[in-house]
N, CA, C and O atoms as a printed pandas DataFrame, in Angstrom:
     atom_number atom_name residue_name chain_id  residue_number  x_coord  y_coord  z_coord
0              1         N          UNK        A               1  156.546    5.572   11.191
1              2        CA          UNK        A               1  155.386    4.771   10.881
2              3         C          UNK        A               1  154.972    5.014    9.438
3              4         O          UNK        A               1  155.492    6.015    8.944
4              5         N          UNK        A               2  154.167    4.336    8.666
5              6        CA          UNK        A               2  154.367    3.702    7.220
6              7         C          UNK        A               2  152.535    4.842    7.446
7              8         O          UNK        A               2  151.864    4.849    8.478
8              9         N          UNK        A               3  152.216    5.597    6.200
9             10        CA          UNK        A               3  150.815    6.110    5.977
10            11         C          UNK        A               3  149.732    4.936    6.378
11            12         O          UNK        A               3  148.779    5.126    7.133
12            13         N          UNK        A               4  150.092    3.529    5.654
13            14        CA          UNK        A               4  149.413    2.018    5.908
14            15         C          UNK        A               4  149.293    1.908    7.273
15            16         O          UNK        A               4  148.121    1.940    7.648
16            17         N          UNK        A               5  150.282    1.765    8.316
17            18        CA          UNK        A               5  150.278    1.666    9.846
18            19         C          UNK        A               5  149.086    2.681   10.251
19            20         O          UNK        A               5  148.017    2.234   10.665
20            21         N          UNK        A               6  149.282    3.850   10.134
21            22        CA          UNK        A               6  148.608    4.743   10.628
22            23         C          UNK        A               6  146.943    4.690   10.446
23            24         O          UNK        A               6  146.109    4.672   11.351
24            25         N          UNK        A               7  146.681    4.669    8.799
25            26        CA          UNK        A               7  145.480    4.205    8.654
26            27         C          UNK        A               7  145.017    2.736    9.122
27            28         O          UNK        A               7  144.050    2.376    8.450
28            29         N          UNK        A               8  145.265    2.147    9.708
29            30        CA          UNK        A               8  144.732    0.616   10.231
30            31         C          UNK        A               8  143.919    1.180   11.128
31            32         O          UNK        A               8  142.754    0.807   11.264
32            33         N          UNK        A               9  144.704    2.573   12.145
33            34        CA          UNK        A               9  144.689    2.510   13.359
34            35         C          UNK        A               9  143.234    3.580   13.884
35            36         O          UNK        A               9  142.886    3.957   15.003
36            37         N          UNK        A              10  142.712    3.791   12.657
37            38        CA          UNK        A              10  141.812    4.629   12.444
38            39         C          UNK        A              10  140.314    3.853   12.452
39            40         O          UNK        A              10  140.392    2.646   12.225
40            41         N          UNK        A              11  139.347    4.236   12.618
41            42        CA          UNK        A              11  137.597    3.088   12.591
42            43         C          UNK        A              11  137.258    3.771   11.375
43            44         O          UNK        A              11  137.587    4.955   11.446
44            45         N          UNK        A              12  136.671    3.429   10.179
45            46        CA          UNK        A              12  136.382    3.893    8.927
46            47         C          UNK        A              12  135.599    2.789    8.312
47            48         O          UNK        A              12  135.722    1.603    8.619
48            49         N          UNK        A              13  134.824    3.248    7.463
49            50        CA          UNK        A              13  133.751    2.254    6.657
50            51         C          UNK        A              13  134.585    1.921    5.505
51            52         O          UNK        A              13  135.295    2.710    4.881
52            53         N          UNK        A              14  134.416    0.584    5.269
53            54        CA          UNK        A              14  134.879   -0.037    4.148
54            55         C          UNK        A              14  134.057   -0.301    2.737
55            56         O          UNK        A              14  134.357   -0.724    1.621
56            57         N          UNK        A              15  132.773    0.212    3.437
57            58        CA          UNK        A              15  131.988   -0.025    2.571
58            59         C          UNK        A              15  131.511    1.560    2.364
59            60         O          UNK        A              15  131.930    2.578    2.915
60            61         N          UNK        A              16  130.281    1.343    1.172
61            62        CA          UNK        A              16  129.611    2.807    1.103
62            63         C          UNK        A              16  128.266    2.464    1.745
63            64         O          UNK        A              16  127.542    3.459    1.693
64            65         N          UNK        A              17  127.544    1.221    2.446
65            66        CA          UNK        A              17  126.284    0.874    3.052
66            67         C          UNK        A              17  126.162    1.748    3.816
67            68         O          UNK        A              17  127.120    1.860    4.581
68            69         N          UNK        A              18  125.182    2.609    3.979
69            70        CA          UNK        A              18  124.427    3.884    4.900
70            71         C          UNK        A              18  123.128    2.820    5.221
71            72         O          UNK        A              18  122.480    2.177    4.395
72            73         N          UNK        A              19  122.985    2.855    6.592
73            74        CA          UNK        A              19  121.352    2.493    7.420
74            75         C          UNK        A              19  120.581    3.145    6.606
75            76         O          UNK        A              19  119.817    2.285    6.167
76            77         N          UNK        A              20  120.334    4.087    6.165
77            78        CA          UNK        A              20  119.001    4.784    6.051
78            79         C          UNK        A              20  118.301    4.798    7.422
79            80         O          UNK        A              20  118.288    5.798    8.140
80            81         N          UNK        A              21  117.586    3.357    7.814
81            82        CA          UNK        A              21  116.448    3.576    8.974
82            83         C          UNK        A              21  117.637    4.304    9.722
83            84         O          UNK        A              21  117.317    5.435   10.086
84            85         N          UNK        A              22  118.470    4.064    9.927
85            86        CA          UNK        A              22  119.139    4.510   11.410
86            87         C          UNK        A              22  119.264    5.829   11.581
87            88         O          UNK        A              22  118.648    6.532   12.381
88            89         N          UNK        A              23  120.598    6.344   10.313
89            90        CA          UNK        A              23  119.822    7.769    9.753
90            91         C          UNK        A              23  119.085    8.462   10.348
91            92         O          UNK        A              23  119.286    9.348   11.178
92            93         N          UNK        A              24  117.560    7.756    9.603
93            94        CA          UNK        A              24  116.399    8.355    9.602
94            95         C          UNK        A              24  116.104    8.479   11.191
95            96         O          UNK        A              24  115.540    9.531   11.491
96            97         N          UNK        A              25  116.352    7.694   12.141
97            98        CA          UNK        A              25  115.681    7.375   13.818
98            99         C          UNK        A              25  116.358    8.489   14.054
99           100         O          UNK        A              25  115.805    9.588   14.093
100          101         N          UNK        A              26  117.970    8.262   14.282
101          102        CA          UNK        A              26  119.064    9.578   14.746
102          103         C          UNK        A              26  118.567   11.028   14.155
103          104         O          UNK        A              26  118.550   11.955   14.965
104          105         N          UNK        A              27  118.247   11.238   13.087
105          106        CA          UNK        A              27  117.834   12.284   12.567
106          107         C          UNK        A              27  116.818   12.946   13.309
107          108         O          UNK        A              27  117.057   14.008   13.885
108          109         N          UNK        A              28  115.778   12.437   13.338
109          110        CA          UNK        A              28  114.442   12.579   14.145
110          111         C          UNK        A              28  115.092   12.808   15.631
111          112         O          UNK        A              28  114.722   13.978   15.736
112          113         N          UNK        A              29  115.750   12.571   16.793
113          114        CA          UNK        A              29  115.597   12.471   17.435
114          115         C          UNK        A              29  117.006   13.107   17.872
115          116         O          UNK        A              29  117.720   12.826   18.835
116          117         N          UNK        A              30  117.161   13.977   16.933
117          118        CA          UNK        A              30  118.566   14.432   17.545
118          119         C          UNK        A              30  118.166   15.840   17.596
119          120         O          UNK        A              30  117.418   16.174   16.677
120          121         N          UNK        A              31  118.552   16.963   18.641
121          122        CA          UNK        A              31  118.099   18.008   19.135
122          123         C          UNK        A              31  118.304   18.925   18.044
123          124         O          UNK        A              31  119.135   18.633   17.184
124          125         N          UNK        A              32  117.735   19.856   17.983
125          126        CA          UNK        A              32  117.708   20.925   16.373
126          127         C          UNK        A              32  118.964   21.698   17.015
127          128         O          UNK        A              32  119.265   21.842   18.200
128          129         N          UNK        A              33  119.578   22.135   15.882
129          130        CA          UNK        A              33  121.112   22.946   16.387
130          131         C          UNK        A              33  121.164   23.903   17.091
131          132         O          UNK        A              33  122.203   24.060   17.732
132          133         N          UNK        A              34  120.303   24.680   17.200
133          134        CA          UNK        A              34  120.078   26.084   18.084
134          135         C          UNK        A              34  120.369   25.281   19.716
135          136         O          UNK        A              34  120.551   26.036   20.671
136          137         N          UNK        A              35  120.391   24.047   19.905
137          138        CA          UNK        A              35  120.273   23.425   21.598
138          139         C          UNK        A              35  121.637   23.100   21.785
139          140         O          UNK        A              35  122.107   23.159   22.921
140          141         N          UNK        A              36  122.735   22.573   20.262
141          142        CA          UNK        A              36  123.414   21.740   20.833
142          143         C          UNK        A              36  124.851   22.427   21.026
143          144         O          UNK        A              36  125.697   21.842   21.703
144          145         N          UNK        A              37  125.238   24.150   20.199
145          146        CA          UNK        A              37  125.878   24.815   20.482
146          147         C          UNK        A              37  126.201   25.340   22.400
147          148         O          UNK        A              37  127.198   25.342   23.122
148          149         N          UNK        A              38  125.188   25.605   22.526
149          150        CA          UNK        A              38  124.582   26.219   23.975
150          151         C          UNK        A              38  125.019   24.870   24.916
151          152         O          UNK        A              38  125.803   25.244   25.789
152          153         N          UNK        A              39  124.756   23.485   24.991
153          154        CA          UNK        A              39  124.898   22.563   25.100
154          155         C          UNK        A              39  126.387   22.093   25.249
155          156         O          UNK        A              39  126.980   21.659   26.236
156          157         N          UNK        A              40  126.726   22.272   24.210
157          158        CA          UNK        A              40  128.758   22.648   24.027
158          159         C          UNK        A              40  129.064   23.346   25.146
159          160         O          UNK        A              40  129.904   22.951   25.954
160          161         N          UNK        A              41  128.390   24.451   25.271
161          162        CA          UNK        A              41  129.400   25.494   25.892
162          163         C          UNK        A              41  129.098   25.574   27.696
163          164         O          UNK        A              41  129.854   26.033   28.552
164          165         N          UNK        A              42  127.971   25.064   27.843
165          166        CA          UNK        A              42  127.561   24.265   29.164
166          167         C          UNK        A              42  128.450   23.110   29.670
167          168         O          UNK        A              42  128.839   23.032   30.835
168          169         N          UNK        A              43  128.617   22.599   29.115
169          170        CA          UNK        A              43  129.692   21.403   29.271
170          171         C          UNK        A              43  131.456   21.765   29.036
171          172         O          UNK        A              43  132.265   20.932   29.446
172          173         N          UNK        A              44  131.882   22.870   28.451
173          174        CA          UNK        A              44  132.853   23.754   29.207
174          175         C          UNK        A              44  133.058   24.440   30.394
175          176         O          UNK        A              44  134.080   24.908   30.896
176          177         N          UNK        A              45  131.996   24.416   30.723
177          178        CA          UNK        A              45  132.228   24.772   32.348
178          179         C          UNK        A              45  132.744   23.728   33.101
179          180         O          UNK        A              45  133.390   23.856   34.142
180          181         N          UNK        A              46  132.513   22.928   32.675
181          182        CA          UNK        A              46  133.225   21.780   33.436
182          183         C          UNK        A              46  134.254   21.240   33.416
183          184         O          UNK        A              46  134.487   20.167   33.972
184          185         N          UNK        A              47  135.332   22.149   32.527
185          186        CA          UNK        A              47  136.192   21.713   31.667
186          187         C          UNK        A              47  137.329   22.502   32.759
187          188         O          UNK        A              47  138.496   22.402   32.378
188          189         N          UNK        A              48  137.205   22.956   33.533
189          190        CA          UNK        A              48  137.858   23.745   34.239
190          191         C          UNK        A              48  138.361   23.233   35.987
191          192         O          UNK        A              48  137.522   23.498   36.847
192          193         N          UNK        A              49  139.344   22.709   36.346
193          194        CA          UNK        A              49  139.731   22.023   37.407
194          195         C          UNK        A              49  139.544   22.982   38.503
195          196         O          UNK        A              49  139.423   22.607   39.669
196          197         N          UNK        A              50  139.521   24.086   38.183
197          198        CA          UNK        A              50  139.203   25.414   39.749
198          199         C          UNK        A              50  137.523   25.404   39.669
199          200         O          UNK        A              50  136.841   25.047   40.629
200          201         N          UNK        A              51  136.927   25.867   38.332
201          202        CA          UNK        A              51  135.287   25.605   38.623
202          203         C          UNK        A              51  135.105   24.490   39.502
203          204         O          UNK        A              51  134.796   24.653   40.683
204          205         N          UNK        A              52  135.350   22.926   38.785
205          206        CA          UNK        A              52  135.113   21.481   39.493
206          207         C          UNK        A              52  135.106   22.025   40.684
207          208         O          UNK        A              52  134.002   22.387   41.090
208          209         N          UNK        A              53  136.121   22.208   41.446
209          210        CA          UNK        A              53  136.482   22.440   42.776
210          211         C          UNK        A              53  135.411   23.466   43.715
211          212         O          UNK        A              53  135.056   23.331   44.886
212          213         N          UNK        A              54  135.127   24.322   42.907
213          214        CA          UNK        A              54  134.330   25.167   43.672
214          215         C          UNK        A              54  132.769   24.808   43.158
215          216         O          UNK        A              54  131.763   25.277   43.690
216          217         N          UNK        A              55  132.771   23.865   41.994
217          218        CA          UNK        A              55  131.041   23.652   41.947
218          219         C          UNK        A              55  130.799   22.087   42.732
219          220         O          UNK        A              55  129.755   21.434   42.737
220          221         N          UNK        A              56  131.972   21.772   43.307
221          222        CA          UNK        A              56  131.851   20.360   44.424
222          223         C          UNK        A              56  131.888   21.325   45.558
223          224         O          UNK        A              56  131.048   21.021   46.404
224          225         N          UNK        A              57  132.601   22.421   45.870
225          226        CA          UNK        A              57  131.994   22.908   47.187
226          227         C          UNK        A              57  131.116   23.617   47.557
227          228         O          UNK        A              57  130.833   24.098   48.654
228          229         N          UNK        A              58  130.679   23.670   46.575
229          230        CA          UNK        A              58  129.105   24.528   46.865
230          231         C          UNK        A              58  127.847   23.329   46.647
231          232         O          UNK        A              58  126.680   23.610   46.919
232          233         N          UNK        A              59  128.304   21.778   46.050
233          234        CA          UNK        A              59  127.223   21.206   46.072
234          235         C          UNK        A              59  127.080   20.670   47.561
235          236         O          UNK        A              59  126.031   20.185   47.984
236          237         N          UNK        A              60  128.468   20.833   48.459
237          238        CA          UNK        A              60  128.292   20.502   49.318
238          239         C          UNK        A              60  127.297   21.361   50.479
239          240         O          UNK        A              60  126.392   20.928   51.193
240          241         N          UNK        A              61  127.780   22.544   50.366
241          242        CA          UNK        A              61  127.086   23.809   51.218
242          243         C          UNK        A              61  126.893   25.153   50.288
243          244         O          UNK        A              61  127.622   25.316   49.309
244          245         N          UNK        A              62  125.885   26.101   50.636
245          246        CA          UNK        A              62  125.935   27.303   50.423
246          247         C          UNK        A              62  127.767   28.058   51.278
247          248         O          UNK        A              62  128.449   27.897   52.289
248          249         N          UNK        A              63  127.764   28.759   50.174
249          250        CA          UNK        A              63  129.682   29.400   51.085
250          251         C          UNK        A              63  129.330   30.637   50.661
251          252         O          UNK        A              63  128.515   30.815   49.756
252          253         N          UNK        A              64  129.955   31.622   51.322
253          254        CA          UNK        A              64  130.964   32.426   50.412
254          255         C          UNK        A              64  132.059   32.843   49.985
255          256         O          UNK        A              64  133.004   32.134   50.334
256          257         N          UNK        A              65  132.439   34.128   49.071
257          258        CA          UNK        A              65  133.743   33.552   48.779
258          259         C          UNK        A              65  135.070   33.754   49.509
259          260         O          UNK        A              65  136.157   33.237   49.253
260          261         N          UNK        A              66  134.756   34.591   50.441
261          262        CA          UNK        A              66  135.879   34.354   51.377
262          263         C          UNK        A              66  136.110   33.027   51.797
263          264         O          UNK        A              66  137.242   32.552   51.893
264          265         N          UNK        A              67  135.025   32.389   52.060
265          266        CA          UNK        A              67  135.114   30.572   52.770
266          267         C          UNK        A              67  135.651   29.764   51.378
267          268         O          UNK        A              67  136.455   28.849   51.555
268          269         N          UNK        A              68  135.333   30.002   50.356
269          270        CA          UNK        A              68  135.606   29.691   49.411
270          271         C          UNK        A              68  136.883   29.781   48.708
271          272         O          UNK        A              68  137.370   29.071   47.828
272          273         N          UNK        A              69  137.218   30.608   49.184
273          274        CA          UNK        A              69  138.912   31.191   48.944
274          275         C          UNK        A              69  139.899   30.503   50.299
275          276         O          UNK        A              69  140.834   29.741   50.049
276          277         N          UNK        A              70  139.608   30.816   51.431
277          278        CA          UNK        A              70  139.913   29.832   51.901
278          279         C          UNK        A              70  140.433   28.353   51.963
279          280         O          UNK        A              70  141.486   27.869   52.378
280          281         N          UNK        A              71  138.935   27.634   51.210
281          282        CA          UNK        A              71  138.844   26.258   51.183
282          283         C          UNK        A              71  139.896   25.739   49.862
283          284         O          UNK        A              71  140.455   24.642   49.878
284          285         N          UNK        A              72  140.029   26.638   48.857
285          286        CA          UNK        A              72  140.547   26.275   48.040
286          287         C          UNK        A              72  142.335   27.009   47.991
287          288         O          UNK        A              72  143.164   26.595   47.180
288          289         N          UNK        A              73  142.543   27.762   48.684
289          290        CA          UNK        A              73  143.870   28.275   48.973
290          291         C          UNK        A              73  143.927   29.425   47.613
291          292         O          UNK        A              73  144.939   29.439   46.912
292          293         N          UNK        A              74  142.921   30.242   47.355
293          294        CA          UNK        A              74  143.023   30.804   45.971
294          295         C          UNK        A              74  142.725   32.438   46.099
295          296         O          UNK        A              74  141.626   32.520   46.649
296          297         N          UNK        A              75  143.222   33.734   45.832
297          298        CA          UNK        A              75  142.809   34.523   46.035
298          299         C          UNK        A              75  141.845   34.771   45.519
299          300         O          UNK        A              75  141.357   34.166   44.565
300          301         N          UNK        A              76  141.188   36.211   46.372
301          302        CA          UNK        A              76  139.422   36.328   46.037
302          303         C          UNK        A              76  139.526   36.722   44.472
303          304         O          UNK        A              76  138.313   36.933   44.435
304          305         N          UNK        A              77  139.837   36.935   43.464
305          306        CA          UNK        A              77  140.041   37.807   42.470
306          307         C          UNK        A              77  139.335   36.741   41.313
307          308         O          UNK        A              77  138.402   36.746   40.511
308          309         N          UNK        A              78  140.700   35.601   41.905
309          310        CA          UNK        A              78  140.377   34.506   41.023
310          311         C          UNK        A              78  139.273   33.899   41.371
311          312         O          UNK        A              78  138.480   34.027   40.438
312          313         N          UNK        A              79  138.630   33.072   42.566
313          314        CA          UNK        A              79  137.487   32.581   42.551
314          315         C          UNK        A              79  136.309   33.719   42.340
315          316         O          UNK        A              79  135.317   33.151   41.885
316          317         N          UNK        A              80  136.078   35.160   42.519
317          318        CA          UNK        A              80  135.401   36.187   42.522
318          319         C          UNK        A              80  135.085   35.464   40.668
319          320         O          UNK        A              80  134.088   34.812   40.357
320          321         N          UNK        A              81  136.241   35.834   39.719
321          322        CA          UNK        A              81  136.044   35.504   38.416
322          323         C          UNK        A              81  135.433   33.744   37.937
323          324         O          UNK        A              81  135.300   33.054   36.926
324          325         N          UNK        A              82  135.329   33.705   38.636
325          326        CA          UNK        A              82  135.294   32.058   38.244
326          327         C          UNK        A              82  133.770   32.278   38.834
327          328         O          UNK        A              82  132.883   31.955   38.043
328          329         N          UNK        A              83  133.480   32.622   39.706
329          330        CA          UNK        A              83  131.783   32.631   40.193
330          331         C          UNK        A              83  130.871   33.565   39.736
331          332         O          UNK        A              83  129.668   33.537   39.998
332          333         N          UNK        A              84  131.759   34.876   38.657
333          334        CA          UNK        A              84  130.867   35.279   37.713
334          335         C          UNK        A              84  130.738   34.609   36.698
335          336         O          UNK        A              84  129.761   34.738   35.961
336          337         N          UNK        A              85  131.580   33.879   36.505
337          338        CA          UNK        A              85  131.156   32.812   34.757
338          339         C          UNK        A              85  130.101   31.858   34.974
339          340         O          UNK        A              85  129.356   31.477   34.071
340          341         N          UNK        A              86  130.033   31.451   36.237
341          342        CA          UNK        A              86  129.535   30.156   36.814
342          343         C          UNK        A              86  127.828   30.751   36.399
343          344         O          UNK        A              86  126.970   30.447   35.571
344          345         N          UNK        A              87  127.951   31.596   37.339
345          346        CA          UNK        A              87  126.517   32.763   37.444
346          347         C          UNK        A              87  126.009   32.904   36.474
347          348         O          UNK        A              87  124.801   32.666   36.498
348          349         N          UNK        A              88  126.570   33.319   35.226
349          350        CA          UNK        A              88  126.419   34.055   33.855
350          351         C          UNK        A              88  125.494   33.043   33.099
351          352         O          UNK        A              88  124.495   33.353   32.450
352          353         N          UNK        A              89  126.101   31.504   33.332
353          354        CA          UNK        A              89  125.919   30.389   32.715
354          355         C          UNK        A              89  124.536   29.755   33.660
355          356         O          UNK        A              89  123.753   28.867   33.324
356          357         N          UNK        A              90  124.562   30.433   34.739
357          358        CA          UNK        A              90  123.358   29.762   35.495
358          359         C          UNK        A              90  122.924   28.639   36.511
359          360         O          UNK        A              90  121.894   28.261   37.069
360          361         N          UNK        A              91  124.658   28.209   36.436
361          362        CA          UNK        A              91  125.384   26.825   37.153
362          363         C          UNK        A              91  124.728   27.282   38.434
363          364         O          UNK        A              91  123.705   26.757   38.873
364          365         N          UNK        A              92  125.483   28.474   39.121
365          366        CA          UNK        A              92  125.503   28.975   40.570
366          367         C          UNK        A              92  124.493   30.248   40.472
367          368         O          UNK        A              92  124.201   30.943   39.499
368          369         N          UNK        A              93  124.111   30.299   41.683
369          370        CA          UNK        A              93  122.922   31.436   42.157
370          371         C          UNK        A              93  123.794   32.444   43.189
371          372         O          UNK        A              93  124.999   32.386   43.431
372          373         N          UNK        A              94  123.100   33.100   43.556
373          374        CA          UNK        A              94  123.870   34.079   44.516
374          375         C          UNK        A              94  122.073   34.879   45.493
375          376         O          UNK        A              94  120.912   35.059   45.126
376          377         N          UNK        A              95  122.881   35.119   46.837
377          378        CA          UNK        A              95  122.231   35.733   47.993
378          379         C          UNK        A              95  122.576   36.611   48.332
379          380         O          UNK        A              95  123.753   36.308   48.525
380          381         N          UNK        A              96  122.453   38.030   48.716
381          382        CA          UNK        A              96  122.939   38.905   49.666
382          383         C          UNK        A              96  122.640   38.733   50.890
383          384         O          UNK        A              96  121.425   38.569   50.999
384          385         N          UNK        A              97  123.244   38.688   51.978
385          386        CA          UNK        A              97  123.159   38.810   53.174
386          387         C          UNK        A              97  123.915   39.948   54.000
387          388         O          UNK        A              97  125.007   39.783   54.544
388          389         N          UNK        A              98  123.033   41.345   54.014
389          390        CA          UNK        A              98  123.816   41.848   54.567
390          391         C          UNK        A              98  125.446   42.408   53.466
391          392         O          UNK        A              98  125.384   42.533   52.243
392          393         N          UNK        A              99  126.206   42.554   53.954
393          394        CA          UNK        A              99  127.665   42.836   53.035
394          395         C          UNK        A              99  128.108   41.657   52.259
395          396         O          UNK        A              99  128.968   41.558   51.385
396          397         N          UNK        A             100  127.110   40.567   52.924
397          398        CA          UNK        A             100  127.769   39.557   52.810
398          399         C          UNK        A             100  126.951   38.328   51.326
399          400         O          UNK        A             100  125.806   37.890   51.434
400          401         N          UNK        A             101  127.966   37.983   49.979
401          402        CA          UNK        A             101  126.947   37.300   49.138
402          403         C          UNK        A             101  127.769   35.282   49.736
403          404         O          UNK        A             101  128.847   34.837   50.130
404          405         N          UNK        A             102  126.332   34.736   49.411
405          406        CA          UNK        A             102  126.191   33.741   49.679
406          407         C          UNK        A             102  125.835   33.116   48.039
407          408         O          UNK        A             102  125.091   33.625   47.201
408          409         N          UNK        A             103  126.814   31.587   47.912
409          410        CA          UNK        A             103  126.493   31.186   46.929
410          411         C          UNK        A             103  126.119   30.145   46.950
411          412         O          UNK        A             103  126.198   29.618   48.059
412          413         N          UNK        A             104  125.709   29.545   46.163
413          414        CA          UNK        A             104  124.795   27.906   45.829
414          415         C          UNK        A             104  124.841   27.461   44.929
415          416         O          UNK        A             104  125.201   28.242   44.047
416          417         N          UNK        A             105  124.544   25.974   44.441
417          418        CA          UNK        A             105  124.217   25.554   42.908
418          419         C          UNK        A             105  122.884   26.189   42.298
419          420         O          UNK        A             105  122.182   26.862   43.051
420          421         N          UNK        A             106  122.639   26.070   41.438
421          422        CA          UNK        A             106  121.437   26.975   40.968
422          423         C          UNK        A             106  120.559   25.671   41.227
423          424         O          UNK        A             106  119.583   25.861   41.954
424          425         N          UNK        A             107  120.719   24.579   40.825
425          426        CA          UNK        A             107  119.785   23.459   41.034
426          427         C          UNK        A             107  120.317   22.453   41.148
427          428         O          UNK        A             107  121.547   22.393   41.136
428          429         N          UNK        A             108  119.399   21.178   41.320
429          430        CA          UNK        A             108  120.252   19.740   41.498
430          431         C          UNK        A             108  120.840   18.740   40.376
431          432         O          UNK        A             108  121.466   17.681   40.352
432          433         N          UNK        A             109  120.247   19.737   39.386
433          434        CA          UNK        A             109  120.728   19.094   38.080
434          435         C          UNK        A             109  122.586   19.215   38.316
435          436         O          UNK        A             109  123.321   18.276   38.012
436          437         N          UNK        A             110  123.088   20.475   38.876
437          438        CA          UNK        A             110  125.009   20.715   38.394
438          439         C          UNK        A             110  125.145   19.262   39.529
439          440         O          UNK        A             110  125.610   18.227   39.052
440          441         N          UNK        A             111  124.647   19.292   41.239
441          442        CA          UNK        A             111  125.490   18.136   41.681
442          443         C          UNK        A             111  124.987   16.717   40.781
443          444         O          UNK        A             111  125.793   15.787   40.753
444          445         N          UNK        A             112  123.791   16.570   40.122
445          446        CA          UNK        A             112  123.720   15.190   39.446
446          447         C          UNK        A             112  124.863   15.007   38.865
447          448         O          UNK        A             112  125.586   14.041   39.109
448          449         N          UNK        A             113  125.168   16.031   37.938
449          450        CA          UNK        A             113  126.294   16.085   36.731
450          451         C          UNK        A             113  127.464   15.438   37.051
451          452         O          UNK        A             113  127.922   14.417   36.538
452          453         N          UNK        A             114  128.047   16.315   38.207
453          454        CA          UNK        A             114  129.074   16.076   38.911
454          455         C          UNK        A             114  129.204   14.460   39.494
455          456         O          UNK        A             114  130.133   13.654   39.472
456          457         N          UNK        A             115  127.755   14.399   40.042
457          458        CA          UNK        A             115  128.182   12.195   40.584
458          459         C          UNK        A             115  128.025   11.492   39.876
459          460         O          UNK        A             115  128.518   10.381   40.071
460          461         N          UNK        A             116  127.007   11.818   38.275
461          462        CA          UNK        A             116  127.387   10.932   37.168
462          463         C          UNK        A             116  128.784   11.198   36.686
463          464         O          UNK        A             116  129.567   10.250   36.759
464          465         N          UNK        A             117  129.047   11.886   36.396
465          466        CA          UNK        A             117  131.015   12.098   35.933
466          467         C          UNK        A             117  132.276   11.434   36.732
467          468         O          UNK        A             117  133.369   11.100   36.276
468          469         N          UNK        A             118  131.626   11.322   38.491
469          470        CA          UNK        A             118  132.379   10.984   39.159
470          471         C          UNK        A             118  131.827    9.711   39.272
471          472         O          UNK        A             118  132.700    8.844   39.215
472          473         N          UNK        A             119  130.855    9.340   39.393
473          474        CA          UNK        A             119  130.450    7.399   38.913
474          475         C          UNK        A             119  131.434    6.906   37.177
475          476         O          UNK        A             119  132.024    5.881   36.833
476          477         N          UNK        A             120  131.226    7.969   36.630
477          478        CA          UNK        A             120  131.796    6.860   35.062
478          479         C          UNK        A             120  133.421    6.953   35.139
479          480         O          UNK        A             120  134.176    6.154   34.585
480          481         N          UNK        A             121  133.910    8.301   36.089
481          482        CA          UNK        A             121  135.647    7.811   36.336
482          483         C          UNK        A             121  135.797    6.415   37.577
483          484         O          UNK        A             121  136.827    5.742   37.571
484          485         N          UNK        A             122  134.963    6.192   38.317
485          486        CA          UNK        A             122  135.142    5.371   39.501
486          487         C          UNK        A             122  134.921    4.055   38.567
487          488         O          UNK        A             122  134.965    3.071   39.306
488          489         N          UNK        A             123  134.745    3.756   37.493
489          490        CA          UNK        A             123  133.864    2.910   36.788
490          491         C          UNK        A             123  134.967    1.648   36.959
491          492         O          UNK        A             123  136.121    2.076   36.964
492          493         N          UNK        A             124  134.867    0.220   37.097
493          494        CA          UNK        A             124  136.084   -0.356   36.667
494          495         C          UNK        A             124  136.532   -0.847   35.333
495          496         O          UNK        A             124  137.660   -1.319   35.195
């Protein structure tokens, strides 16, 4: 392919015209940087096809991770590690019962996440 081909295939301003107002609106209304790092790294959790799996089965029920290991055919080691990151980040909560810990979403915000993500792939 020719440098010419390649650049066509690219979206780029042809001009040097900057909005200003627009700029200026986006500017104002875009979160101060200290939010949007943290923000990044929240949205890596999701980036992970074994988390998905275990933060859809816990939006379904409280488990633990034996049921959880189970459900997903995975030894405890690995989901054990995967539900301290989850935790760390605040996604998932945890219960003792007895010997026994019980886990959950931390709130209804992770299953929203999850059926907006799974509404915009179902999308036609």
């Amino acid at each position: 392919m020719s440098a010419r081909h390649l650049s066509s295939d690219v979206d780029v301003c042809e001009t040097n015209c900057i909005h200003a107002d627009i700029v200026a609106r986006v500017a104002r209304n875009l979160p101060r940087g200290h939010w949007l790092d943290p923000l990044a790294d929240f949205f890596k959790l999701f980036g992970d096809g074994t988390r998905i799996r275990i933060l859809w089965a816990l939006s379904e029920s409280e488990m633990c991770v034996c049921d959880l290991c189970a459900l997903l055919s995975m030894q405890q080691s690995a989901v054990s590690h995967q539900l301290k990151n989850l935790k760390q980040s605040r996604v998932v909560k945890a219960r003792r019962e007895g010997k026994v810990v019980y886990y959950s979403l931390d709130d209804d915000h992770i299953r929203r996440l999850l059926d907006l993500g799974m509404a915009h792939l179902q999308e036609p």
